[in-house]
N, C-alpha and C positions, 0 to 999 in steps of 0.2 A: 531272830525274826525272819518271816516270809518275806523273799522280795515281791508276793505276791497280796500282799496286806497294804492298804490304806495307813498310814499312820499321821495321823493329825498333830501340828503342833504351829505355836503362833510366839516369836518374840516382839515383849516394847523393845524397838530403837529410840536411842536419844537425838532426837531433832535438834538439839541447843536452842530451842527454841520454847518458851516455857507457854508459849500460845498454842502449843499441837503436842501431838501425841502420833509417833509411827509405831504402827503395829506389820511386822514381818510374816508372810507366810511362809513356816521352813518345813513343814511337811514334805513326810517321804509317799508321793504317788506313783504308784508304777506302773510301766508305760503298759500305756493304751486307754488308762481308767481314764474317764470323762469326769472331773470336775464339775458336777451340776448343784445351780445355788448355792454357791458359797456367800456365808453370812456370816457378821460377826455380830454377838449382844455385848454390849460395856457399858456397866455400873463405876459410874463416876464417885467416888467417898462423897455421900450425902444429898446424890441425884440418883432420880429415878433409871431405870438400865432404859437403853436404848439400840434397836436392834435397827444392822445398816449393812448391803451388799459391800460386802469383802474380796479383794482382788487377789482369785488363787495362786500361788509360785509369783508372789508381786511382796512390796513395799505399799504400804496404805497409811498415809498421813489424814490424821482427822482436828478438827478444830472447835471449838465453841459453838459456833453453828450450829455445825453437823454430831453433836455430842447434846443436844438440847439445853446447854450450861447458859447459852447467852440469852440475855433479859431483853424484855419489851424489841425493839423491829429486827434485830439480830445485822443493824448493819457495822459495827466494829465488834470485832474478838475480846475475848474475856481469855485471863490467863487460866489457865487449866489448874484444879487444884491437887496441893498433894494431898496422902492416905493413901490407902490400899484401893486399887481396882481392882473389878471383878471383870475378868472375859471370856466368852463361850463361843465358840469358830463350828460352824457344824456346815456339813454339806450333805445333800441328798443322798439315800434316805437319813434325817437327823437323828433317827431314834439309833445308827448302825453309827454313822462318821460323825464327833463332837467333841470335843477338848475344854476344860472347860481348867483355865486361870488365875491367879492372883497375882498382883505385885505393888509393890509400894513405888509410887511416885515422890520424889522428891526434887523436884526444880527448883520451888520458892525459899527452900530452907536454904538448901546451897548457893542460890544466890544470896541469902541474907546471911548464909558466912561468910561469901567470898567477901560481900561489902564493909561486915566486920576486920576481915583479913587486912582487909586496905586501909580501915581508917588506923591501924595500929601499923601497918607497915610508913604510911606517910603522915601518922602523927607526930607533932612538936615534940612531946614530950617523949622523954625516956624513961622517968621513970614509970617503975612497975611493968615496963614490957615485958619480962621474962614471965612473969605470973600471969598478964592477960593473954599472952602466948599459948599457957600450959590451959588455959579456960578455953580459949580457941581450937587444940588439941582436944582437948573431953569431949566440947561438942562435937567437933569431926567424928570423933570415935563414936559417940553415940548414933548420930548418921548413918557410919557403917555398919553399926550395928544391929542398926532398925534394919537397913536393907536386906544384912545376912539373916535375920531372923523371918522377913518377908516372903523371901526364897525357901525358908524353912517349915513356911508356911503357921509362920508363928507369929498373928495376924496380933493379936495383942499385947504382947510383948513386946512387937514393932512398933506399934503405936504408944508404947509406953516411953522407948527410948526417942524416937520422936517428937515427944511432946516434953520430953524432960530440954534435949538439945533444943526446942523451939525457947525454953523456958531461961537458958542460958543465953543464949542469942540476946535474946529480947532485954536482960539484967546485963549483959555486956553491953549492947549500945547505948543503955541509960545510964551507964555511968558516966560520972564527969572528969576529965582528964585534971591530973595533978597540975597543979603550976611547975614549971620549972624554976 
């Protein structure tokens, strides 16, 4: 690569915060090039895309708000949903400098194992631990799996294994704990 070429590029960072979403500028600019209108567009899974000035060689934390997710006067946060995001980062001229993204969000699942995690770690009961363990175990793996597939830009497949673990999730916390 030219150290004379623009190369665009945008990471999510994990806020630990399932109400935002930080989007990274780590594009390679080299020196002297002016930075002009930098903008990012981001398609929330199942919202309309929404396009918002992006802070060049910065850290850009975005929220419900400002992502058009939050209902009627917008004055409390809405948690951010998972699925795959779409994002587009372009800077003047857009039709030369643009980058354009996906990635699977997963905050609410992984809270809703970790929450699994704990009612079996500080359940009464012992029995059957080792087997809702190994269930605990699948869905993780499917997790990681949607994500590594998300990276691979294997948009459906993620979302296959996603909705499998969401599926598992949901029949582990409905179950009813054995009596001792």
């Amino acid at each position: 690569m030219s150290n004379n070429v623009v190369k665009l590029d945008i990471l999510p960072v994990d806020t630990h915060n399932i109400n935002t979403l930080g989007l990274a500028d780590i594009s390679f600019y080299p020196v002297g090039v002016s930075v002009v209108n930098p903008s990012i567009e981001i398609t929330p899974p199942s919202f309309e895309s929404i396009t918002r000035p992006f802070a060049a060689k910065m850290l850009t934390i975005f929220n419900s708000n400002q992502l058009g997710i939050t209902c009627e006067d917008g004055s409390q946060l809405e948690e951010l949903p998972d699925g795959i995001w779409k994002l587009k980062y372009t800077i003047t001229p857009a039709n030369l400098y643009f980058v354009e993204k996906s990635f699977i969000r997963t905050e609410k699942i992984q809270r809703d194992w970790g929450e699994a995690f704990l009612s079996l770690e500080l359940g009464c009961s012992r029995v059957g631990n080792d087997r809702r363990k190994r269930e605990l175990d699948d869905a993780w793996s499917l997790i990681q799996g949607a994500i590594a597939d998300a990276n691979e830009c294997n948009d459906i497949a993620a979302m296959k294994k996603y909705k499998l673990a969401a599926v598992m999730l949901k029949n582990f916390k409905s179950c009813v704990w054995d009596a001792v």
